[in-house]
KOLFI-543599 format. One record per atom (N, C-alpha, C, CB): residue in one letter; chain; x, y, z; atom name; residue number from 0. Coordinates in Angstrom, 1 decimal. Glycine has a CB too. Example, Ala and Ser with C-alpha at 12.3 -4.5 7.8 and 13.67 -1.06 7.14 Angstrom:
// KOLFI-543599
SITE resn chain      x      y      z name resi
SITE    A     A   13.2   -5.7    7.8    N    0
SITE    A     A   12.3   -4.5    7.8   CA    0
SITE    A     A   13.2   -3.3    7.8    C    0
SITE    A     A   11.3   -4.5    9.0   CB    0
SITE    S     A   12.8   -2.2    7.1    N    1
SITE    S     A   13.7   -1.1    7.1   CA    1
SITE    S     A   12.9    0.0    7.9    C    1
SITE    S     A   14.1   -0.6    5.7   CB    1
***
This chain:
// KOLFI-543599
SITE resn chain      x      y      z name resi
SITE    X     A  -20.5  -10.3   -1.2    N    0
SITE    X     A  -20.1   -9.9   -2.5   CA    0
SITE    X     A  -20.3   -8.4   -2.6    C    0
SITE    X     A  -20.9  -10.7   -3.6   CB    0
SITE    X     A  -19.3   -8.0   -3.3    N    1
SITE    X     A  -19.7   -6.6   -3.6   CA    1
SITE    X     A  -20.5   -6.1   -4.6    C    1
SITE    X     A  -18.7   -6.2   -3.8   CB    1
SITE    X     A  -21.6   -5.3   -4.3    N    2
SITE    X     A  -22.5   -5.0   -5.6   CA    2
SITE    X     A  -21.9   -4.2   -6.4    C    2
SITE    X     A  -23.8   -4.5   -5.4   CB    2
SITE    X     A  -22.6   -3.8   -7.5    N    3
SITE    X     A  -22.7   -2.9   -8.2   CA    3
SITE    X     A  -23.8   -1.8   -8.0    C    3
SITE    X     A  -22.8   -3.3   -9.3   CB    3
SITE    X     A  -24.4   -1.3   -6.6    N    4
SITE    X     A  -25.6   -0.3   -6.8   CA    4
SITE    X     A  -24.8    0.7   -7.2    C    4
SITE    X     A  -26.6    0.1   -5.6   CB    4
SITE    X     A  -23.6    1.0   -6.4    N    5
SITE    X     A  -23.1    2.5   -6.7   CA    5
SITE    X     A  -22.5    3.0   -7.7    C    5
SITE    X     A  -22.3    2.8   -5.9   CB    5
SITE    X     A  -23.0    2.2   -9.4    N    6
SITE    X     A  -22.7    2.5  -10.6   CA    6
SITE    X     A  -24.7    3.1  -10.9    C    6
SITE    X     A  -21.8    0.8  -11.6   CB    6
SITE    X     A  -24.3    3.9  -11.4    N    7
SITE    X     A  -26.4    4.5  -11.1   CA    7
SITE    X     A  -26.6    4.1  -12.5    C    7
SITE    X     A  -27.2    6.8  -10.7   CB    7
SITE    X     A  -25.9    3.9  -13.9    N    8
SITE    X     A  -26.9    3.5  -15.4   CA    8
SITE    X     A  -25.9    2.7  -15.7    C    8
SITE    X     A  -27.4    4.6  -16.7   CB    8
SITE    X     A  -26.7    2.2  -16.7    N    9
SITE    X     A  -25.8    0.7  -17.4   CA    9
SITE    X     A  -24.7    1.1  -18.3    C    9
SITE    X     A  -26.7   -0.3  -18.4   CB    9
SITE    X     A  -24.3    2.4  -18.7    N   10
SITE    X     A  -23.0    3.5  -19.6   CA   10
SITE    X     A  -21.9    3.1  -18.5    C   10
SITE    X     A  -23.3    5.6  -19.7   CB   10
SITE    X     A  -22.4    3.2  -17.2    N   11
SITE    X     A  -21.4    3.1  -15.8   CA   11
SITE    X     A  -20.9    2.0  -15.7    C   11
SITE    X     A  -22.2    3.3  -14.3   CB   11
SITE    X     A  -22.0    0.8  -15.5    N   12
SITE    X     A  -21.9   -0.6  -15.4   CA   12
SITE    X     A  -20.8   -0.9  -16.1    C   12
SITE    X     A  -23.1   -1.4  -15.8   CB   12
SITE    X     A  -20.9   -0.3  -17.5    N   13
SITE    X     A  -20.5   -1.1  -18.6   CA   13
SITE    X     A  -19.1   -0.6  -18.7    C   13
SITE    X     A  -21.4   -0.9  -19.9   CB   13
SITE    X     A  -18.6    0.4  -18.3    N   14
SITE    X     A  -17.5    0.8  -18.1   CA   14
SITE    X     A  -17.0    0.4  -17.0    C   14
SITE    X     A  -17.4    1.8  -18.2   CB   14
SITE    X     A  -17.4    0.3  -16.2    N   15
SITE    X     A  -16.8   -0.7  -15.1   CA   15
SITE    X     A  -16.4   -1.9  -15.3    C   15
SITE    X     A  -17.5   -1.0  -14.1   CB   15
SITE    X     A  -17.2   -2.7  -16.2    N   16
SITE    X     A  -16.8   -4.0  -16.6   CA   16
SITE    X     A  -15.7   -4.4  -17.3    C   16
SITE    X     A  -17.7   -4.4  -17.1   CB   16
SITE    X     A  -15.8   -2.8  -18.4    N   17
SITE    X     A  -14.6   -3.0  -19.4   CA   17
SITE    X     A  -12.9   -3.1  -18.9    C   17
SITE    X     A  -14.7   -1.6  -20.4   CB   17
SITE    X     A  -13.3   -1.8  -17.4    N   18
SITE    X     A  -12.3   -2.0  -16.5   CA   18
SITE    X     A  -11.4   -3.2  -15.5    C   18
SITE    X     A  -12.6   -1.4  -16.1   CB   18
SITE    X     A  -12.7   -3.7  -15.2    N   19
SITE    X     A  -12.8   -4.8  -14.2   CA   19
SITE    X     A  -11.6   -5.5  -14.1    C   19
SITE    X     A  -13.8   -5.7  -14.5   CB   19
SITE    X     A  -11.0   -6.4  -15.6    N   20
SITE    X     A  -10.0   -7.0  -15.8   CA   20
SITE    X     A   -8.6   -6.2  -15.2    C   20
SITE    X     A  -10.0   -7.4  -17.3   CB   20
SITE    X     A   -8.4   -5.3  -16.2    N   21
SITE    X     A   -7.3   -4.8  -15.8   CA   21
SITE    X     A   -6.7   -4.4  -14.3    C   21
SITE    X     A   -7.4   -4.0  -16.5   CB   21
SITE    X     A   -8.5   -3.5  -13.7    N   22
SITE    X     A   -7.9   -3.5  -12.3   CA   22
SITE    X     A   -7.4   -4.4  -11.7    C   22
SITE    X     A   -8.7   -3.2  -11.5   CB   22
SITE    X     A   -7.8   -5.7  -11.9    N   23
SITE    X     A   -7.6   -7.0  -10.9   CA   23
SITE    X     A   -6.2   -7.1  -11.1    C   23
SITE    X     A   -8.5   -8.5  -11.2   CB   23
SITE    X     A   -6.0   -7.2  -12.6    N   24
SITE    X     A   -4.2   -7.3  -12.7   CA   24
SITE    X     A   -3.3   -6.3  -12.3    C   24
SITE    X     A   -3.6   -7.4  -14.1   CB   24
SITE    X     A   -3.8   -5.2  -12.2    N   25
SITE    X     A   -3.1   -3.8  -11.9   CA   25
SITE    X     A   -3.0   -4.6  -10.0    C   25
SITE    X     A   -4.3   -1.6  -12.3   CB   25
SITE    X     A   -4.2   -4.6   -9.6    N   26
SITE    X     A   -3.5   -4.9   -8.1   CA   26
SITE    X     A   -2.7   -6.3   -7.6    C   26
SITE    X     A   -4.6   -4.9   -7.1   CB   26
SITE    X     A   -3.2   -7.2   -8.6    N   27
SITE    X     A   -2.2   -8.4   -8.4   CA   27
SITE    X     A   -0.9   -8.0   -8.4    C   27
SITE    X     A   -2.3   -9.6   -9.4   CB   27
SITE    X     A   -0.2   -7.6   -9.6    N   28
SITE    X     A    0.6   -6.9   -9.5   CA   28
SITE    X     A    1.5   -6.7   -8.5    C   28
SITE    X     A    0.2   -6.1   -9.8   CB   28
SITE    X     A    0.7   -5.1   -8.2    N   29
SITE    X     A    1.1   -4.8   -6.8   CA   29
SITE    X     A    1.2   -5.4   -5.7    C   29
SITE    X     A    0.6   -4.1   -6.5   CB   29
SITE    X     A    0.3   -6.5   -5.6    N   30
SITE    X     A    0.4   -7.0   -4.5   CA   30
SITE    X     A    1.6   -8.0   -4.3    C   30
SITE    X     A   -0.7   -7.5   -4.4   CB   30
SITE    X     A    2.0   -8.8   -5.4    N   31
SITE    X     A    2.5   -9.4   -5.5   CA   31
SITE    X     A    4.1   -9.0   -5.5    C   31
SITE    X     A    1.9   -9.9   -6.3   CB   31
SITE    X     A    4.4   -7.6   -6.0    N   32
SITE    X     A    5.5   -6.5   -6.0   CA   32
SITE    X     A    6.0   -6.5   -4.5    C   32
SITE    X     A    5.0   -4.9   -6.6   CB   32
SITE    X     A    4.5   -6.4   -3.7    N   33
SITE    X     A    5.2   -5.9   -2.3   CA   33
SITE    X     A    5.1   -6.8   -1.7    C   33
SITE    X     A    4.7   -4.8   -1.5   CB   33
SITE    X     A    4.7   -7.7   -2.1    N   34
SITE    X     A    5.3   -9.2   -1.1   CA   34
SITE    X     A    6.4   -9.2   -1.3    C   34
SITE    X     A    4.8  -10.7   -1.4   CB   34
SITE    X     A    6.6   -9.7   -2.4    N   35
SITE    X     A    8.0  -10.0   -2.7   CA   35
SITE    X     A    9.4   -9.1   -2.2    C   35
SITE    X     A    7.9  -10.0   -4.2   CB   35
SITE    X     A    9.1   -8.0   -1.7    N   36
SITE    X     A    9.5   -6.9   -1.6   CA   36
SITE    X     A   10.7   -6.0   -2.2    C   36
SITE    X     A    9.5   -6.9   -0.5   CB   36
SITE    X     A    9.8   -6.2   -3.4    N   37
SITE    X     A   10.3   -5.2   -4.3   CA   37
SITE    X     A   10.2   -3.8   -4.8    C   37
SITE    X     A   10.3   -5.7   -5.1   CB   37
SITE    X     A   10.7   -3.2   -5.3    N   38
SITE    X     A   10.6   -1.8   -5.5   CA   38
SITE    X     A    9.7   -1.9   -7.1    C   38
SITE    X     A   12.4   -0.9   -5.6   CB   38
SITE    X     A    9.0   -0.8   -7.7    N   39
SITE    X     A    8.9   -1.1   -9.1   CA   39
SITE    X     A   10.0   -1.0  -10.3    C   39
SITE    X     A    7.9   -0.3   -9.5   CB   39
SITE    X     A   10.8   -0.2   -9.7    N   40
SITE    X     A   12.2   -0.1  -10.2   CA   40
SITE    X     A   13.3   -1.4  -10.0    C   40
SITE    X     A   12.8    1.3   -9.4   CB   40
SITE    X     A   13.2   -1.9   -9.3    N   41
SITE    X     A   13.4   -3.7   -8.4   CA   41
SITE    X     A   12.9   -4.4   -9.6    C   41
SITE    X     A   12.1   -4.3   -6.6   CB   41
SITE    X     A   11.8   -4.6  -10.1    N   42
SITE    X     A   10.9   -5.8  -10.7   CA   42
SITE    X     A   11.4   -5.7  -11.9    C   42
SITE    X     A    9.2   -5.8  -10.8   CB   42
SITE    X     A   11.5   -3.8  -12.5    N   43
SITE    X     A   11.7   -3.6  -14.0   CA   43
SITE    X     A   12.9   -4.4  -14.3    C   43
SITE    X     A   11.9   -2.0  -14.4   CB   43
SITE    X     A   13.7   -4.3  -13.7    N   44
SITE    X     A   15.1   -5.0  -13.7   CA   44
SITE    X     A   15.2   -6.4  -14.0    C   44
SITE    X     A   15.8   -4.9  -12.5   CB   44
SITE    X     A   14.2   -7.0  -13.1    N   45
SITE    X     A   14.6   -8.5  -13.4   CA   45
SITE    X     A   13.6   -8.4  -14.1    C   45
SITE    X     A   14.7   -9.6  -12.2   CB   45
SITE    X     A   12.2   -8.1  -14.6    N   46
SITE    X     A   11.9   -8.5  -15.6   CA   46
SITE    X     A   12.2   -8.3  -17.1    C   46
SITE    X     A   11.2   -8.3  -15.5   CB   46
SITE    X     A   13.1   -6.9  -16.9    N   47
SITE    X     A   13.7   -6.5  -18.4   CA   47
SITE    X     A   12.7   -5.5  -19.0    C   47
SITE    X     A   14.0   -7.8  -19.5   CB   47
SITE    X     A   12.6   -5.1  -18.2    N   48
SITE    X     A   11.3   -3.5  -18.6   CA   48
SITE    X     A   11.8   -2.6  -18.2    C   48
SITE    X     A    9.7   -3.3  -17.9   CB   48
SITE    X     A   11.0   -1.5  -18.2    N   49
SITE    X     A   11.0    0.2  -17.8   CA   49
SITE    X     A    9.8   -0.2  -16.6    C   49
SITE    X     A   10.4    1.6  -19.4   CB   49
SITE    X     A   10.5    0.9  -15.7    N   50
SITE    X     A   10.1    1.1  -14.0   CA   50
SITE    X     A    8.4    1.7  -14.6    C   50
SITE    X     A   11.3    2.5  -12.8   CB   50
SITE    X     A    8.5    2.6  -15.8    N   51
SITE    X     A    7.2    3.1  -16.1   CA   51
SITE    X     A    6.3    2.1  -16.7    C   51
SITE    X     A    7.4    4.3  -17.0   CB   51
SITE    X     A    6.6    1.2  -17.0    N   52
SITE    X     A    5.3   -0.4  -17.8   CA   52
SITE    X     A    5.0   -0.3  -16.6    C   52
SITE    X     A    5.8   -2.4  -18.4   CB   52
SITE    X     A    5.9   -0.8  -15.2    N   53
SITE    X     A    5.1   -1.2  -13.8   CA   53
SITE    X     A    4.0   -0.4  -13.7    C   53
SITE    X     A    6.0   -1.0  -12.5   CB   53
SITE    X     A    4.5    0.9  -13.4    N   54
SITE    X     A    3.6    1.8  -13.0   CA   54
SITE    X     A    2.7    2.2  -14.1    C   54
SITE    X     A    4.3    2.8  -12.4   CB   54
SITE    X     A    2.8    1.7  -15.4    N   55
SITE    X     A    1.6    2.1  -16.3   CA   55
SITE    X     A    0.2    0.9  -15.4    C   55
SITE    X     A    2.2    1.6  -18.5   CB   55
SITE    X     A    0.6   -0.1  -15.3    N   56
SITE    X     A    0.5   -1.7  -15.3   CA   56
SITE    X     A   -0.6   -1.6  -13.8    C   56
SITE    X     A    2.3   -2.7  -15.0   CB   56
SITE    X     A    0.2   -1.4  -12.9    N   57
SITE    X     A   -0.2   -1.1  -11.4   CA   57
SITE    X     A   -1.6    0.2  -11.6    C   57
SITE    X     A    1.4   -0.4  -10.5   CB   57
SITE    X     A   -1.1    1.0  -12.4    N   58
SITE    X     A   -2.3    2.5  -12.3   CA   58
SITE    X     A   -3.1    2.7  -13.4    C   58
SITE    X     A   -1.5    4.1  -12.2   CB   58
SITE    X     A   -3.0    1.1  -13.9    N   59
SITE    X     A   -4.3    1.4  -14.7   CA   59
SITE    X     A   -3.8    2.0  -16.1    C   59
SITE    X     A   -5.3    2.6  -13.9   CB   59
SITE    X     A   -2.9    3.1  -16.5    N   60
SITE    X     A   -3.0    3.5  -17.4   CA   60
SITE    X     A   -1.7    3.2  -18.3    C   60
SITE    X     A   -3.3    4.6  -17.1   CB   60
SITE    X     A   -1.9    3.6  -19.5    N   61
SITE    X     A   -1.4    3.0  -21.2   CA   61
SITE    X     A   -2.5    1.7  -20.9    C   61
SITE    X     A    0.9    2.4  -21.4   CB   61
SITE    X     A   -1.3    0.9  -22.1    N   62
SITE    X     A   -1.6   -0.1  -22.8   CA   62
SITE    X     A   -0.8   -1.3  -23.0    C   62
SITE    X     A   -1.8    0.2  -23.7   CB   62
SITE    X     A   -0.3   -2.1  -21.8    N   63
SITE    X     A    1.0   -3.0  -21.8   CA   63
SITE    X     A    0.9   -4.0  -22.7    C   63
SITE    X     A    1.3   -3.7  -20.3   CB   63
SITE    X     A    1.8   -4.1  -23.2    N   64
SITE    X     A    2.1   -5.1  -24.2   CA   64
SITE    X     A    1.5   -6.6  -23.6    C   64
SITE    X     A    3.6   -5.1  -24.5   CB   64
SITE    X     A    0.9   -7.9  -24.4    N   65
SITE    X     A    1.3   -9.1  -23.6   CA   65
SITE    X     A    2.7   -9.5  -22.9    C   65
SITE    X     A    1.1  -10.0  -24.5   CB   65
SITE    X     A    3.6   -9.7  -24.1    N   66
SITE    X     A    4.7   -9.9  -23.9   CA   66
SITE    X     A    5.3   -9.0  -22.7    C   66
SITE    X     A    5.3   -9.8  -25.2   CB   66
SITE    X     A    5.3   -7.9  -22.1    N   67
SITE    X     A    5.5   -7.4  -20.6   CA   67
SITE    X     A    5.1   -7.9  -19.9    C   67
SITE    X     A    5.2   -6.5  -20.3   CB   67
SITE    X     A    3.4   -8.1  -20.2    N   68
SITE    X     A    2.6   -8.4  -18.6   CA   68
SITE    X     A    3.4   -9.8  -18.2    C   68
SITE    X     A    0.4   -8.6  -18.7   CB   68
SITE    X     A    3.8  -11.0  -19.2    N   69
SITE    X     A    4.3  -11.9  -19.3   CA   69
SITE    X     A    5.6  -11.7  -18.2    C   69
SITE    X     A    4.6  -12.1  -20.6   CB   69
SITE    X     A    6.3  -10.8  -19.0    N   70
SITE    X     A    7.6  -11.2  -18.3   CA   70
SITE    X     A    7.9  -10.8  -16.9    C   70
SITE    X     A    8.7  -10.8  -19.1   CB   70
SITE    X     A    6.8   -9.4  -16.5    N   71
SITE    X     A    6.4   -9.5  -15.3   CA   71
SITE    X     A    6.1  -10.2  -14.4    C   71
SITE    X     A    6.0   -9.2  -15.2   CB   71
SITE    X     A    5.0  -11.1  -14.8    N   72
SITE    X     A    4.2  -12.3  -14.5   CA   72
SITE    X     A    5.4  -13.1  -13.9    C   72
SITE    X     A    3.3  -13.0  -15.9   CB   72
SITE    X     A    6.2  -13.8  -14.8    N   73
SITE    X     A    7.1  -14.3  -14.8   CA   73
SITE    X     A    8.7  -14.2  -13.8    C   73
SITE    X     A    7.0  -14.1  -15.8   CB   73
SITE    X     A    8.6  -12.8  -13.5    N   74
SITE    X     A    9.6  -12.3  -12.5   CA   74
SITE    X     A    8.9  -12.2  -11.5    C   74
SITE    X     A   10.3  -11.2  -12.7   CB   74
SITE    X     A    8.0  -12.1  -11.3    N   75
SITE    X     A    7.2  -12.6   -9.1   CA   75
SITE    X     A    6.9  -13.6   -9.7    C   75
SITE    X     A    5.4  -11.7   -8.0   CB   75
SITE    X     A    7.1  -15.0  -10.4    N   76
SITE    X     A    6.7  -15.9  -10.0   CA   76
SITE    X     A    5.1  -16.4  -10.4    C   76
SITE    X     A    6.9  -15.7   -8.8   CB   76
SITE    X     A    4.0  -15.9  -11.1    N   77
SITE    X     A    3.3  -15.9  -11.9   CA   77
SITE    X     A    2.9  -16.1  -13.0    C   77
SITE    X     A    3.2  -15.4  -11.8   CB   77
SITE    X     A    1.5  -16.9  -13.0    N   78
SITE    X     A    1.5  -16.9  -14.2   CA   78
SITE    X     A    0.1  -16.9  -14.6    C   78
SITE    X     A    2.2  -18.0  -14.6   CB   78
SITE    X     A   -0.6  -16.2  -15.9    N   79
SITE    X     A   -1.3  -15.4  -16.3   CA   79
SITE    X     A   -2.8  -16.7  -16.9    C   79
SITE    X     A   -0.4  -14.4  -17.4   CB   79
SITE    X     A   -3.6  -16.7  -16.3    N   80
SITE    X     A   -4.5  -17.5  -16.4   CA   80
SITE    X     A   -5.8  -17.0  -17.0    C   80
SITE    X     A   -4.7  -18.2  -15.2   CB   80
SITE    X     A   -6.6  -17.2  -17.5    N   81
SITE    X     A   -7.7  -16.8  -18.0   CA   81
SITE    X     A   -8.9  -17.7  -17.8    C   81
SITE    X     A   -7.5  -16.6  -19.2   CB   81
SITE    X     A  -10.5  -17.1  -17.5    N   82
SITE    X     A  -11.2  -17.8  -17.2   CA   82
SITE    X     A  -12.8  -17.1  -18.0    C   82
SITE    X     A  -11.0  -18.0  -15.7   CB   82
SITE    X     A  -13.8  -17.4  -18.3    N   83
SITE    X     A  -14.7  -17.0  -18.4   CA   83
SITE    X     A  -15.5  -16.1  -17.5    C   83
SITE    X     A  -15.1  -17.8  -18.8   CB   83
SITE    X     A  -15.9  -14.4  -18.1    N   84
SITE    X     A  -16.4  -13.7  -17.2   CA   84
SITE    X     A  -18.2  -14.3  -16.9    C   84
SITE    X     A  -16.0  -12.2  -17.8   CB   84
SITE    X     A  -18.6  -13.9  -16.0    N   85
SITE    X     A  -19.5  -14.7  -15.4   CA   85
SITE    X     A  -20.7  -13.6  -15.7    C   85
SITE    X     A  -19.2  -15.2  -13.7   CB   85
SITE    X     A  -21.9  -13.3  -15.7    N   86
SITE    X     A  -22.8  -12.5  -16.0   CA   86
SITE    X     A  -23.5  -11.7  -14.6    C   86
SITE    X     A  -23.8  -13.2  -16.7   CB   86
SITE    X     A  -24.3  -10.8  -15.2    N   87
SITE    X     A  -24.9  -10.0  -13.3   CA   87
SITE    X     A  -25.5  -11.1  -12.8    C   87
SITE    X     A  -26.2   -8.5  -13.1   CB   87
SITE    X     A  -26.6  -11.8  -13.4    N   88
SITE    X     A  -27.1  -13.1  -12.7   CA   88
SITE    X     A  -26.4  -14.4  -12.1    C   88
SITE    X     A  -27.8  -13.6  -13.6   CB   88
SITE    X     A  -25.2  -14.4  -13.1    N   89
SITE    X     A  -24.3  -15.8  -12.5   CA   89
SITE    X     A  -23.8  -15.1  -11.4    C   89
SITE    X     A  -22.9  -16.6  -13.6   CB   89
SITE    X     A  -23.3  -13.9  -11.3    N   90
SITE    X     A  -22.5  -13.4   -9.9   CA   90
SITE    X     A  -23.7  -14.2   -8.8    C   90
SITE    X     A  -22.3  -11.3   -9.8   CB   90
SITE    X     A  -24.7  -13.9   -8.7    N   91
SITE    X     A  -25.8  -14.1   -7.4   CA   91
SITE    X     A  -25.0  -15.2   -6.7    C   91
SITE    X     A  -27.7  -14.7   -7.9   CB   91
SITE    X     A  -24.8  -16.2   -8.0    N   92
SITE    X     A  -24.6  -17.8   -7.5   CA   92
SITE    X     A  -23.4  -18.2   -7.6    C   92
SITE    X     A  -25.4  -18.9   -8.3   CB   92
SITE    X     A  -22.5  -17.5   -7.8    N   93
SITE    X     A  -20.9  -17.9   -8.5   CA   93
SITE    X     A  -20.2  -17.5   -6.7    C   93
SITE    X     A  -20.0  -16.4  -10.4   CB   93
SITE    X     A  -19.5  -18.7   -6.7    N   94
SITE    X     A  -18.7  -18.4   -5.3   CA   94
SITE    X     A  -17.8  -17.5   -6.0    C   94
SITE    X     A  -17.9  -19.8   -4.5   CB   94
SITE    X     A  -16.9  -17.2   -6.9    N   95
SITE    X     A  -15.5  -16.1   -7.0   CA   95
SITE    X     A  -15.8  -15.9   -8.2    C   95
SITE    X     A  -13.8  -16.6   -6.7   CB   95
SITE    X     A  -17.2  -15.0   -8.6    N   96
SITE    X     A  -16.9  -14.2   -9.8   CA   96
SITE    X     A  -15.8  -13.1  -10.4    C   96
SITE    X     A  -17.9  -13.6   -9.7   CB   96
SITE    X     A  -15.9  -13.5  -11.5    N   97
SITE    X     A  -14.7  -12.8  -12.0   CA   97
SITE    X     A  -13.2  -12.9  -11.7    C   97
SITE    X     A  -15.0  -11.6  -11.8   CB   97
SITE    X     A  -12.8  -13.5  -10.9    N   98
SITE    X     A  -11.6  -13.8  -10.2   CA   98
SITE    X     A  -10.8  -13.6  -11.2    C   98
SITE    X     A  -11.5  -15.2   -9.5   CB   98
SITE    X     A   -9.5  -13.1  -10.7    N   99
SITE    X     A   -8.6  -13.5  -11.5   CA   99
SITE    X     A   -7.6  -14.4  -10.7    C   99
SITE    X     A   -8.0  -12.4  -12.0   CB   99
SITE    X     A   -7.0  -15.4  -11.6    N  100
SITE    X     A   -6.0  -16.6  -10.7   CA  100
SITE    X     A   -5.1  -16.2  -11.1    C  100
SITE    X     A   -6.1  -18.2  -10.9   CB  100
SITE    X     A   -4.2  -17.0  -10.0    N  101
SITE    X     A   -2.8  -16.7  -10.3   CA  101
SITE    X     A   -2.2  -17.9   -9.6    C  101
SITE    X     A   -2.1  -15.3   -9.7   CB  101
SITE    X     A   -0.5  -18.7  -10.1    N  102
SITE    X     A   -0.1  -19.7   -9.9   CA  102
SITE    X     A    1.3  -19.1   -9.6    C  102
SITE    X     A   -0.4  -20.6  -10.8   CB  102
SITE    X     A    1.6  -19.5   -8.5    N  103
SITE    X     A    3.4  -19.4   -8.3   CA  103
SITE    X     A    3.8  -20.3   -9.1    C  103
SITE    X     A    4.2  -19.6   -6.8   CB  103
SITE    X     A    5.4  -20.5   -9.7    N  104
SITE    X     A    5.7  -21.4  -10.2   CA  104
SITE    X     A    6.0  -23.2   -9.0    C  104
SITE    X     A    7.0  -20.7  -10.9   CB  104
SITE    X     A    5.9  -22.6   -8.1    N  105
SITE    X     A    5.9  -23.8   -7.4   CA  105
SITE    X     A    4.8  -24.4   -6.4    C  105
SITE    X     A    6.9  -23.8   -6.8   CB  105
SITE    X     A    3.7  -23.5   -6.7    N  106
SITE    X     A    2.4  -23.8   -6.2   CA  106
SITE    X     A    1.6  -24.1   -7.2    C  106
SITE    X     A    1.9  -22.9   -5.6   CB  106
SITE    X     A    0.6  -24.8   -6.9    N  107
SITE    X     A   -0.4  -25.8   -7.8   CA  107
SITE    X     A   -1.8  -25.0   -7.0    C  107
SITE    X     A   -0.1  -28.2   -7.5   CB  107
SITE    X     A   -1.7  -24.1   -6.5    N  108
SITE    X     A   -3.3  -23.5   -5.8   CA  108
SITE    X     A   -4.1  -22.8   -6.8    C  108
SITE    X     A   -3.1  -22.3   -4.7   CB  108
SITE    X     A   -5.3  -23.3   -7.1    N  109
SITE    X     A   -5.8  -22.4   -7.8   CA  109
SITE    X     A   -7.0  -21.5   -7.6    C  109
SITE    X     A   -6.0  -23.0   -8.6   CB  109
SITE    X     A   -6.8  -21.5   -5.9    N  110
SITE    X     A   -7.2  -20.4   -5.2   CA  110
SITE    X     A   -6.8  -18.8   -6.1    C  110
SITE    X     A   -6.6  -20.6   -3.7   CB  110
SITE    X     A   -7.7  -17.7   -5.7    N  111
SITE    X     A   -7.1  -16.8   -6.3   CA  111
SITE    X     A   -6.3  -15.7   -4.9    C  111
SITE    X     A   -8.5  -16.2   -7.4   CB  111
SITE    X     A   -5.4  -15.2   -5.2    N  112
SITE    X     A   -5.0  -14.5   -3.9   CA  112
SITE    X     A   -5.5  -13.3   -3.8    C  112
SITE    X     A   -3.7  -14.5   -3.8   CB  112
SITE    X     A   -6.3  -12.3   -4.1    N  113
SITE    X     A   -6.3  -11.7   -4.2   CA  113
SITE    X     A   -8.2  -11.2   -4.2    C  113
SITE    X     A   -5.2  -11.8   -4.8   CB  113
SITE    X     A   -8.9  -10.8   -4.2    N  114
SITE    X     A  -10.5  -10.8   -4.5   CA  114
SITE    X     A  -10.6   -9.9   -5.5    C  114
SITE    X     A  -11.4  -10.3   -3.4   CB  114
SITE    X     A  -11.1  -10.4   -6.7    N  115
SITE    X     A  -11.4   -9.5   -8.0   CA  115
SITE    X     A  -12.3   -8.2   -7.4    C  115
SITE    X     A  -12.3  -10.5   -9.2   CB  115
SITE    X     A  -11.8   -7.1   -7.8    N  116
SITE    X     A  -12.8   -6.1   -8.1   CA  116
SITE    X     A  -13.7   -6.6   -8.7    C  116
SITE    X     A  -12.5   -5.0   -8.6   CB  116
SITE    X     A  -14.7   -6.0   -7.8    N  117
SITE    X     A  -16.3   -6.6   -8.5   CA  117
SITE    X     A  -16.9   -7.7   -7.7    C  117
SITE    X     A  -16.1   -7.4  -10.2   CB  117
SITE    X     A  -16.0   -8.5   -7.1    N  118
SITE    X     A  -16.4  -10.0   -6.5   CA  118
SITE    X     A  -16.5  -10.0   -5.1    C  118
SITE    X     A  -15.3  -11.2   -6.9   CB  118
SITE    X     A  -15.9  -10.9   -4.9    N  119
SITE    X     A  -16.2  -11.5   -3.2   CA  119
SITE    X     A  -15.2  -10.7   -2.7    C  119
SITE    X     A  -15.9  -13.3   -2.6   CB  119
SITE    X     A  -15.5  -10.1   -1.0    N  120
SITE    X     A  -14.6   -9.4   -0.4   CA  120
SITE    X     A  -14.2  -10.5    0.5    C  120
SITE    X     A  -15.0   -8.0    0.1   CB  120
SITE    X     A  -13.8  -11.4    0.4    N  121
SITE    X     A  -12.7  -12.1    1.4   CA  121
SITE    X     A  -11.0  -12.0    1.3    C  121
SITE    X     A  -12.9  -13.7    1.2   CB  121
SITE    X     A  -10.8  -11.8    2.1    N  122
SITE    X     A   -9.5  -11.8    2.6   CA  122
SITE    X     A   -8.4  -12.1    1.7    C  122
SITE    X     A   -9.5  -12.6    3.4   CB  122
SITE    X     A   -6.8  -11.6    1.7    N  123
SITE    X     A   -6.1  -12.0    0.7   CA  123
SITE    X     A   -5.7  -13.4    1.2    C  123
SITE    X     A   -5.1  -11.1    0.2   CB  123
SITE    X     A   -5.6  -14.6    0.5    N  124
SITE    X     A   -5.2  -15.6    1.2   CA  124
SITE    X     A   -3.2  -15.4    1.4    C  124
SITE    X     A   -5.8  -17.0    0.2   CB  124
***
């Protein structure tokens, strides 16, 4: 698992945490962009966005609407799951803290593909 030492006070921690979510979706995202092998200008299209949501989306910055991350979600094949964040103590014992999941539409895995920032460093499946 990946720690947290290299955050040094809990102002750090705590901003990291606030981040945490988003990173995970900023790289699913991507990851999921370049599988598919698409351009971000590629995805905006079929999802019916601006090439700049992607790249707000992917880099962390603005503030994407639900309804985008949706229809993104929705154009690779995704779909947007939610789960309870787990505490510094539950991480010790949690096999895939913080994970974020993801489901193709024709997959039933509820593996996560990807390893949450913050969590387990295994492999992308």
């Amino acid at each position: 698992m990946i720690g947290f030492d290299f955050l040094r006070s809990d102002a750090e921690r705590a901003a990291f945490e606030a981040l945490r979510s988003r990173m995970n979706v900023g790289r699913l995202i991507a990851h999921w962009r370049m599988k598919r092998g698409l351009t971000q200008d590629g995805l905006a299209q079929i999802a019916g966005t601006k090439q700049s949501r992607i790249s707000e989306l992917e880099g962390l910055r603005g503030n994407v609407r639900f309804d985008t991350l949706d229809k993104i979600s929705r154009a690779l094949g995704l779909e947007i799951t939610l789960q309870p964040r787990t505490t510094e103590k539950m991480k010790a014992t949690a096999a895939r803290p913080g994970a974020v999941y993801v489901r193709t539409r024709v997959g039933t895995s509820r593996q996560p593909s990807i390893p949450p920032v913050g969590g387990s460093a295994a492999g992308i499946a």
